[in-house]
N, C-alpha and C positions, 0 to 999 in steps of 0.2 A: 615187561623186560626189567630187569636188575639197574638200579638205581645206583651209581656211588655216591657218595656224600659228599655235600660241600661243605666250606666254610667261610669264616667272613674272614676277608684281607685287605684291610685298606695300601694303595700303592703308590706312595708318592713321586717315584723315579720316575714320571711320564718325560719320554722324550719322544724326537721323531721317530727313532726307530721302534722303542715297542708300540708307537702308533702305527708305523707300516707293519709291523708283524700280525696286530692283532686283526689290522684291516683283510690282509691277505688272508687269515685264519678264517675270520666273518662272512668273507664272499667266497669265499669256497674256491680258494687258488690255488691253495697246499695241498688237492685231494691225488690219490687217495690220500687220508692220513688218518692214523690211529689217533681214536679220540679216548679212548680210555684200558686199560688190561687190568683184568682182576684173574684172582687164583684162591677156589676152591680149595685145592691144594697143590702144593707146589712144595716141594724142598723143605724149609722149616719156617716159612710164610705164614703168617696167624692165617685160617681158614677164612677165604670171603673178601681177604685185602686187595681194596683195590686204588687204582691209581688212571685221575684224572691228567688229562694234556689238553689242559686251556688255553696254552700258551707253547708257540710254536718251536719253542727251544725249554728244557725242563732239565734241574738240576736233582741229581739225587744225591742227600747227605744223610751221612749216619756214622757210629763208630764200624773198626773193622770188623768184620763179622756181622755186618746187617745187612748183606744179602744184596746190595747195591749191582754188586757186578751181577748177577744171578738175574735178575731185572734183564739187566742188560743183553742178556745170553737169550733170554726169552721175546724179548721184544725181536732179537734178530730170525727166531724161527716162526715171528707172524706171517711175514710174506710170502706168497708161491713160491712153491721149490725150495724155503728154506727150512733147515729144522736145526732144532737145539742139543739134536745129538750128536751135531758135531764138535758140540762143546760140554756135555751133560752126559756121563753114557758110565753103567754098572761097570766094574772090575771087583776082582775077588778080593780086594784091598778096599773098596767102596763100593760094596753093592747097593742098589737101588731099591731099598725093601719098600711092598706097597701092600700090605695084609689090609683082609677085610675088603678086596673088592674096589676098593675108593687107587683111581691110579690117580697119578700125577698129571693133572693138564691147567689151562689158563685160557684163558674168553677175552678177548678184547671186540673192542666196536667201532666200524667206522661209520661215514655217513653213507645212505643211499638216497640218492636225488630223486629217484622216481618213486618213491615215497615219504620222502623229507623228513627222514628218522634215520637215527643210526640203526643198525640190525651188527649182529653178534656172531665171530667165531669160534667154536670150541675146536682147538686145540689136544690131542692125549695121547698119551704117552704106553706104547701098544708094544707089544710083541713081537717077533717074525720068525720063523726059522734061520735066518740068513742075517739077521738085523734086529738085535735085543734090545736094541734102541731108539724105535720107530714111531716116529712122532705124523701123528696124520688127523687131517679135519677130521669132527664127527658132527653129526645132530646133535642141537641143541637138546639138555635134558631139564625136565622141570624141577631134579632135587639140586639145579643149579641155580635156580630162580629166574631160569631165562623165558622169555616167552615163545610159544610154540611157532614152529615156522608154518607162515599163511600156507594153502595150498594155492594160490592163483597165482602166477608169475603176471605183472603189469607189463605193459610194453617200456621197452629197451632195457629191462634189467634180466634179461635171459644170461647175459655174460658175469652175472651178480650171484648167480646162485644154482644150484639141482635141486630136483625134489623136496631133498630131504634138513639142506643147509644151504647157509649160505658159503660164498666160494672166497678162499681167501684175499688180502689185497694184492695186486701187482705190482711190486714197489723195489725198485734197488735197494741194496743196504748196505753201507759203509760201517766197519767194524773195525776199531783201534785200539788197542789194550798199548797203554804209553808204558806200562812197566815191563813190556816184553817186545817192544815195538824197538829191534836193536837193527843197526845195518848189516848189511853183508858182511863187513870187516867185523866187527863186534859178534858178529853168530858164531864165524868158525872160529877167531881168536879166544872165544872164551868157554864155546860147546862145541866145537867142531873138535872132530877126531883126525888124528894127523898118522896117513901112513908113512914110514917112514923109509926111505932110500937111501943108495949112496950120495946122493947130490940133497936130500932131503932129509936135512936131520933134525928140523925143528919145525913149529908151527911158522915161524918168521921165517926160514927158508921157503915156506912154502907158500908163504903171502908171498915175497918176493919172487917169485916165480910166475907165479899165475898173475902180478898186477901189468906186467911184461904185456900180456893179452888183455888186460882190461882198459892198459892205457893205449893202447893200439884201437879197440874196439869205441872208444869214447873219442879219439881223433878222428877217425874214421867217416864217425855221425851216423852209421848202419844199424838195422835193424834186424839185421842177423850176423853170426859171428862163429862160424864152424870148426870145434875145435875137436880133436880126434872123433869125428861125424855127428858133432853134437852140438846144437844150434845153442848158446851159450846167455845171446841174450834173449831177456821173460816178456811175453805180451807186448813187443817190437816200441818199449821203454828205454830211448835214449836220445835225450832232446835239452835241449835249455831250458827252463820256464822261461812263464814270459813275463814284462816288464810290471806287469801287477802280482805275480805272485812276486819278484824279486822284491817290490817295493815294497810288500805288506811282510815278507820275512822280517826284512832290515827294521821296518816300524816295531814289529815286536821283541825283537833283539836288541832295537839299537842301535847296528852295526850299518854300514854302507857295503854292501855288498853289488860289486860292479856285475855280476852275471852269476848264475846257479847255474849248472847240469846236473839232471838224475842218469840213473840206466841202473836197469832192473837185470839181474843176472844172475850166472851159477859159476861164477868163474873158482869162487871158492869152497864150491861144491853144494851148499844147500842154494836155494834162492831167497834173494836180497835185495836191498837199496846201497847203490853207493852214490852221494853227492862229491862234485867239482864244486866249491865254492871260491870265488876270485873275490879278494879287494886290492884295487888298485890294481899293481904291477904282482901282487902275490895271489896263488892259486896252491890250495892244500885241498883234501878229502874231506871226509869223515872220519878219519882214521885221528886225524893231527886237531880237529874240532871237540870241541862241549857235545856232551849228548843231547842237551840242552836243544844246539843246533840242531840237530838230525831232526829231533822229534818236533821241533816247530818247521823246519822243512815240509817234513812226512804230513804233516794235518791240514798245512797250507795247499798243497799238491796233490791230496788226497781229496779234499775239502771242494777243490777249486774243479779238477777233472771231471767228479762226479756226476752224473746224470741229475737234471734238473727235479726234483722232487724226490730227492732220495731220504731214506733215513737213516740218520747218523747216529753210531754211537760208539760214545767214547769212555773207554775207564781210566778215569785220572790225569785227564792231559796236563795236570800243569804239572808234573815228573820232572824233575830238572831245572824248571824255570824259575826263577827269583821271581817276588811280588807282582813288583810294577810289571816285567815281562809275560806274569800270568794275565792281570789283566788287558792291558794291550793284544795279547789272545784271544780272552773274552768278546771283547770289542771286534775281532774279525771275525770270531764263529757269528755275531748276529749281521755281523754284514751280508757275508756269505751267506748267510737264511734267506734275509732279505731278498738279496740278488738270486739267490738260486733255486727259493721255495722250499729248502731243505726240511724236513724236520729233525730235532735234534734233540739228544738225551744224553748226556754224560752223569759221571761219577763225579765226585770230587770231595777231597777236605779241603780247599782251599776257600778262604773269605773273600781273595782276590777276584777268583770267579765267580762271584756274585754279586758284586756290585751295583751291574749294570742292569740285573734283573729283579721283576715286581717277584711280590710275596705267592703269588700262584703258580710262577716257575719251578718256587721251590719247594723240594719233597722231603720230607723230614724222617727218619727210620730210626726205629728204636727198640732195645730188648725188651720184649713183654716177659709179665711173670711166669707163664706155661713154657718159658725157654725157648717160645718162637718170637720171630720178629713182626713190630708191628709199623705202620703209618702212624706217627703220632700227630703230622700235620701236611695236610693236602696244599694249604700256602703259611708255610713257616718264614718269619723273618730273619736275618744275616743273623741278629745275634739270640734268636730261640737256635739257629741249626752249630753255629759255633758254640756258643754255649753246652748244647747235648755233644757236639764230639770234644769239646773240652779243650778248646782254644781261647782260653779265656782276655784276649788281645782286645778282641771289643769290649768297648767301655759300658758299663752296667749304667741302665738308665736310674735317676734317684728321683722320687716324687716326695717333696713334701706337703704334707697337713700341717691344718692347724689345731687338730683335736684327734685323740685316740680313736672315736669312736670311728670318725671317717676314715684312718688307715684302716682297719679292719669292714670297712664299708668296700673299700679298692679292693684289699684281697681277698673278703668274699668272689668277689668279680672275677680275678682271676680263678680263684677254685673253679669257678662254673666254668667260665667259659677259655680263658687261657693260662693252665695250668704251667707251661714252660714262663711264665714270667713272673712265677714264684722265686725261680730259680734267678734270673736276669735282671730284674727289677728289687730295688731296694724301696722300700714306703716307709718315711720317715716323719713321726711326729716331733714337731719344734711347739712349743710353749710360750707361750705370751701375746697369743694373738696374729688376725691379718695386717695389723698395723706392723708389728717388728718384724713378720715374715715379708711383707712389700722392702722396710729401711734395711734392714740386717742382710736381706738373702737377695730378693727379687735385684735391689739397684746393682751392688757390688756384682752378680753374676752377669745381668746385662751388660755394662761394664767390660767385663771380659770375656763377655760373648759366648757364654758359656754352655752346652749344647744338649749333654746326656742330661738334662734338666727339668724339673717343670714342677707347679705349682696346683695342686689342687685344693682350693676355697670352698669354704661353707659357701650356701646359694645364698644366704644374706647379705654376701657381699659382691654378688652380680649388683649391678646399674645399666649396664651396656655395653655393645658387642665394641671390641677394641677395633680400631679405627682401621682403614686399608692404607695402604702405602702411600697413595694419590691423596687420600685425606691428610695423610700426616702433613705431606709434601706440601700443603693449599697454607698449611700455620705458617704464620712468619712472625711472630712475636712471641716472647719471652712468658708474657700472661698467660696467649692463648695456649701455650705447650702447658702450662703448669697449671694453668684449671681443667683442663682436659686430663690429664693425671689424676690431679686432686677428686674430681670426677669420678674416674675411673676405681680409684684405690681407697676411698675413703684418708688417704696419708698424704701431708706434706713431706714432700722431698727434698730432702740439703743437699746437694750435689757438691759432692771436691774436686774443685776448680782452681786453677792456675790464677797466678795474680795478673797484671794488664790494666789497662785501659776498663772503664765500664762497661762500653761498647763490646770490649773482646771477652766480658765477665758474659755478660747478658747472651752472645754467642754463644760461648760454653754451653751454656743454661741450656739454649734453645737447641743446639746438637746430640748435648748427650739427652733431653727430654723425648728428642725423637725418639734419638737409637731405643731408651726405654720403651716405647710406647711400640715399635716396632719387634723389638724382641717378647714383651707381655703378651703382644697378640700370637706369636707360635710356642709362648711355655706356660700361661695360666690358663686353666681350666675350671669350672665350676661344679659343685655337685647341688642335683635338683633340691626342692624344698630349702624353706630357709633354714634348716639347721640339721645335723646327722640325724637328730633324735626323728627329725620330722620327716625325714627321709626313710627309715625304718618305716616308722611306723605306718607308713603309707605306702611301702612293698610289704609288708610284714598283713597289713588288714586289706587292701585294695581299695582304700578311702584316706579322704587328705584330712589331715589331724583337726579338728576344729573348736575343739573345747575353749574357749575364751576366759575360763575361770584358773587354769591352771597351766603351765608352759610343757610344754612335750618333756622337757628334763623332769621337772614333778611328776610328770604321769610315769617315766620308767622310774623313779624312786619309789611312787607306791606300788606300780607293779611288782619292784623288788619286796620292797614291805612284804606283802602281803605273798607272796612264794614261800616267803621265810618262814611267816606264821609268828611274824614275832609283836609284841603287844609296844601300844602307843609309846609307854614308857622305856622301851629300846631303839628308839627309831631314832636314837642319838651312837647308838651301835653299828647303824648303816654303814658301809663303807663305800667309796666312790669304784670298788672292785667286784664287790656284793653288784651295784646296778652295773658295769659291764660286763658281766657274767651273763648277767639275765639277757640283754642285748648281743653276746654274743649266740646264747643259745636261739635268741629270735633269726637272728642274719643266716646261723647254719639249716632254717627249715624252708627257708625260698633256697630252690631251684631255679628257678631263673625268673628273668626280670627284663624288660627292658632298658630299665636307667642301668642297672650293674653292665650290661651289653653296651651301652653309649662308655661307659668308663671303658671298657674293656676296648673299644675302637677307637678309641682320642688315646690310649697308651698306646696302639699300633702306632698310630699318628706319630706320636714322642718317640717313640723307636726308631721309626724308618725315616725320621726325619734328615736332612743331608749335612753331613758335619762341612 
């Protein structure tokens, strides 16, 4: 079977709830649930892209035009009885062109227990006389890379599969698109077509007309509502929420809202949502409300009603809502997973909405050069996916060296293995040594606590791993903090302290020594081998440097030498540009490495670190 690919994502945001999610996901509580969708072809999809759900709520980012919602449209025609032409379908203004035989379908997998593997449905996008837009299971095909479907049905997966495939899942599915997700008042006030009478001469006469009936039918508390022989209210939609979706509105709002009602209706001719929302002694609509409101209403009640292992999917929900109220959102879609087993997949630009989730939630989309869209990362972090849609509000992380060669040691790193932190990450070399980068940089940022930060040292000046919290906490003298430092850093530390008492000098000391000792252990980092040269040359050959007659810096001088072809009598010519030249040309013929991979996971670390 067809494999997608992973990646490495370190995640530091562990909390209970992505422990309960992930737990849920592990023991198999979520089922069915789509474990992965990939597309041969699909739309203007790169060929073959596919996308992992490791985690039971998944964000998809990219700019507009990557195909985000389209995702979205597709996932909703995985399940029985559902298809994607309800929202996908040719017109002579958009036809569907598919030359060469190759149509448009997508294979996703879920798990089957009675053989403890996921197994695959294709999906494709077919013909009919009556319906040019006829999306139906098929058998699996080998030019898809899929594996052939067994002949032997095992006992209890008869309801799994026929013959010739497997049978899709059985799954409700919740679908919200927030940019067109308007109420009843908002549909016809701004699309709706207004016939016009003698008593009816505007669209506001006719709102005012018909709310006559809607507000009769919402007193009422009825579940039908017959108005010239026409049952008015939708799906017998017209009820209060209850006392937790009220409180969890109000939590994301803000707001104290003493009671909600919805009721679903046609009173103003299409069908709709119209809220009662009360605070205090005042009761208004949707009409007199934020859309803001509606739409966090609509998700929460939407969210909340749903059938217990549904799949969610949302484009855009945070439409309207300022920061903090996006995330506050954020925060009830994983409850509701939680509580509800949902699985969940939205769109979004916002940074609010991710927060709360590890780097495997999120999915990263981006223009390839063949003008199709591609995955650029299966767990991208908040500021690799804000950074590619160009929200440049998170803070670029900054690493400094102490030597040229080692910044271009790190960005080898990133070339291989994470190319978006070219983009995100600044590697700065500083001049004079670990001694003036520990006084100059390291103290003063501790100090101010300072976060997008971090420090990467020649391995010469490892000693030892920096202390745990509980160890620092065990110091209680002035020495013991500043030989453990001195220690640590090879540097004595002057610390600028406030005048007092000796006793309240000596405190100082031993305060701000912690705090340093505590923040060096989450911003300095080491690179292997004692020195860049030696680090090279031991990814560069697969052997640790050992010459004793000459230091690893001599040996890339004569290696430059002698490229050059230039004679003894010029080797006062050398330039300290000539030997990084040569060393750069060394670092660009490794492909990969494990040390450049260890750097490249200690900057996730620096990344996702929590301001």
């Amino acid at each position: 079977m067809y494999i997608c690919a992973f990646f490495f994502a370190w995640t530091p945001k562990v909390n209970y709830r992505e422990d309960a999610l992930r737990s849920l996901l592990k023991n198999n509580k979520l089922e069915p649930y789509i474990r992965s969708i990939r597309f041969p072809r699909f739309k203007n999809l790169d060929s073959g892209l596919c996308i992992n759900f490791d985690y039971p709520i998944t964000a998809l980012v990219g700019k507009n035009g990557t195909s985000k919602s389209s995702v979205l449209k597709a996932l909703y025609g995985c399940p029985l009885n559902k298809s994607i032409g309800v929202y996908w379908f040719s017109t002579a203004a958009d036809p569907i062109t598919e030359e060469g035989g190759d149509r448009n379908c997508f294979i996703y997998s879920y798990y089957n227990p009675y053989r403890g593997t996921n197994v695959e449905v294709l999906k494709t996008r077919t013909q009919k006389p009556n319906n040019p837009d006829y999306w139906e299971p098929s058998r699996l095909l080998v030019k898809h890379n899929s594996t052939a479907m067994p002949e032997e049905t095992l006992p209890g997966e008869e309801n799994l599969r026929v013959k010739t495939r497997w049978n899709p899942i059985n799954k409700n599915v919740e679908f919200i698109d927030f940019r067109s997700a308007l109420s009843a008042f908002d549909q016809y006030f701004y699309y709706g077509n207004l016939n016009k009478t003698k008593r009816v001469k505007s669209k506001q006469d006719y709102i005012r007309k018909q709310s006559k009936h809607l507000v009769e039918a919402i007193k009422n508390n009825s579940f039908s509502y017959n108005y010239y022989k026409t049952n008015k209210i939708i799906d017998e939609i017209n009820y209060y929420l209850s006392a937790d979706m009220v409180e969890n509105i109000s939590k994301i709002l803000g707001k104290s809202y003493t009671s909600i009602k919805i009721i679903k209706h046609s009173f103003f001719n299409s069908g709709g949502y119209t809220a009662k929302l009360t605070k205090g002694e005042t009761s208004y609509t949707e009409a007199f409300a934020g859309s803001g409101e509606f739409a966090v209403i609509n998700i929460v009640h939407r969210l909340s009603i749903a059938q217990e292992k549904s799949l969610i999917l949302l484009d855009e929900p945070e439409v309207s809502l300022h920061p903090g109220a996006q995330e506050k959102l954020a925060t009830f879609i994983i409850d509701i997973t939680v509580k509800k087993k949902h699985q969940v997949v939205f769109a979004t630009h916002s940074p609010s909405m991710l927060n709360l989730l590890p780097n495997d939630a999120i999915k990263l989309f981006r223009e390839a050069n063949n003008d199709g869209i591609a995955l650029e990362s299966q767990e991208a972090t908040i500021d690799e996916a804000f950074w590619e849609v160009g929200d440049t509000s998170m803070q670029r992380l900054t690493i400094i060296v102490e030597d040229i060669l080692a910044r271009e040691i790190i960005l080898r790193a990133f070339r291989i293995y994470k190319k978006d932190y070219l983009s995100i990450v600044d590697v700065k070399f500083y001049p004079g040594g670990s001694s003036s980068l520990v006084r100059n940089y390291m103290l003063p940022y501790s100090i101010e606590d300072r976060k997008k930060i971090a420090f990467y040292l020649d391995g010469d000046q490892y000693t030892a791993d920096w202390p745990s919290d509980q160890d620092i906490n065990l110091l209680s003298t002035q020495d013991e903090v500043m030989d453990l430092i001195l220690s640590l850093t090879k540097t004595k530390l002057d610390y600028p302290i406030d005048g007092g008492t000796e006793d309240k000098k000596a405190q100082q000391k031993i305060d701000m020594g912690k705090n340093f000792l505590k923040w060096g252990r989450e911003h300095v980092y080491y690179l292997e081998g004692k020195t860049p040269e030696e680090l090279l040359f031991e990814m560069k050959n697969g052997y640790l440097y050992s010459n004793t007659t000459i230091s690893p810096k001599k040996y890339y001088e004569n290696q430059t030498f002698d490229k050059l072809g230039l004679d003894e009598r010029e080797r006062h010519s050398l330039t300290g540009q000539d030997i990084f030249n040569l060393q750069r040309e060394h670092l660009a013929s490794i492909t990969e490495h494990e040390y450049l991979h260890s750097i490249a996971k200690n900057v996730t670390i620096a990344l996702n670190r929590d301001e």
